[in-house]
C-alpha positions in Angstrom: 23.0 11.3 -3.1 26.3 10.2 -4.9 25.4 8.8 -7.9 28.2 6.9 -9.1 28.1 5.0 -5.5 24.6 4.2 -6.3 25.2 3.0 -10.1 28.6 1.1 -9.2 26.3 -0.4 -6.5 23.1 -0.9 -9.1 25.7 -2.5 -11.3 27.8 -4.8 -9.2 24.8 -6.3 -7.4 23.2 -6.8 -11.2 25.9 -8.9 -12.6 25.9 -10.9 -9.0 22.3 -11.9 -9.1 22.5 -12.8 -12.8 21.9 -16.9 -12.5 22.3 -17.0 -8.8 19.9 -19.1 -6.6 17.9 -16.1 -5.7 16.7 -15.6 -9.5 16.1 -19.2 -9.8 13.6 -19.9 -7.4 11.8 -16.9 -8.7 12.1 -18.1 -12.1 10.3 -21.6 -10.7 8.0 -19.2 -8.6 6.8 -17.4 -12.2 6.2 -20.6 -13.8 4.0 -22.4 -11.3 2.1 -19.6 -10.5 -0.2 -17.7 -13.0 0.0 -14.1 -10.4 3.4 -13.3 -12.2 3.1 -9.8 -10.9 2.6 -11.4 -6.7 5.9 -13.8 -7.6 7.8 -9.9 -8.7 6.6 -8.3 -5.6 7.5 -11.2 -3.0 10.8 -11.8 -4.8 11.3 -8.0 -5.3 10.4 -7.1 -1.7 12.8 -9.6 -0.1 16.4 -8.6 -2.1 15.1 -5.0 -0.9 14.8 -6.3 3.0 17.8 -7.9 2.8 19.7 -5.5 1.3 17.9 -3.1 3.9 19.3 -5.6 6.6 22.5 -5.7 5.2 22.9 -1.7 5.2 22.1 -1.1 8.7 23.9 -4.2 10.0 27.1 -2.9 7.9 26.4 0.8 9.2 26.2 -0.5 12.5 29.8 -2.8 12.1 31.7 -0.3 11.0 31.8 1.9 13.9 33.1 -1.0 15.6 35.3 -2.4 12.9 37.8 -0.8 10.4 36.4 -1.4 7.0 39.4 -2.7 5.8 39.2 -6.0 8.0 35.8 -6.3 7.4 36.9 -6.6 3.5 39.5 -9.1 4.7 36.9 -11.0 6.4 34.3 -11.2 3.9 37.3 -12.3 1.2 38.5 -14.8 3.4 35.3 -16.3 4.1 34.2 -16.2 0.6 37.9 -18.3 -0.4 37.0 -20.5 2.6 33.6 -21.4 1.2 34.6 -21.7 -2.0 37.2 -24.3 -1.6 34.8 -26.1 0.8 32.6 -26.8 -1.7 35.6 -28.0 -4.1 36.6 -30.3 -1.5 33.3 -31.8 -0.3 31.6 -31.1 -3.4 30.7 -35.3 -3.5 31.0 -35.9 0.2 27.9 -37.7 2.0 
């Protein structure tokens, strides 16, 4: 196992999470509910199923794409996103 994969990994996912969407809802979850520990192990169980997901689906990508346009496309789409939200951030 390469550590350093794992803990650059650990790390960048960490500081992504931090105050997304994800960790809000299961903040919301832990204060309606009183089974604190049932709201960890829902919450806890899906990130590891979609990470899961998104292993094998990227395992299974890459033999059929270079990495490096997969990076292209990911940044791309994450620029495209972004500025669709700036621009129809009011729209109705």
């Amino acid at each position: 196992m390469d550590f350093k994969v794992m803990l650059t990994t650990f790390g960048m996912i960490f500081l992504a999470e931090l105050g997304d969407k994800t960790q809000l809802a299961t903040l919301a979850f832990a204060v309606d509910n009183k089974s604190r520990i049932a709201v960890f192990i829902g919450s806890a169980s899906a990130l590891i199923l979609t990470s899961l997901l998104a292993v094998v689906f990227g395992s299974a990508i890459s033999r059929l794409i270079p990495p490096n346009y997969i990076k292209i496309g990911a940044g791309s789409l994450f620029i495209l996103l972004g500025l669709w939200m700036l621009i129809f951030q009011g729209a109705k």
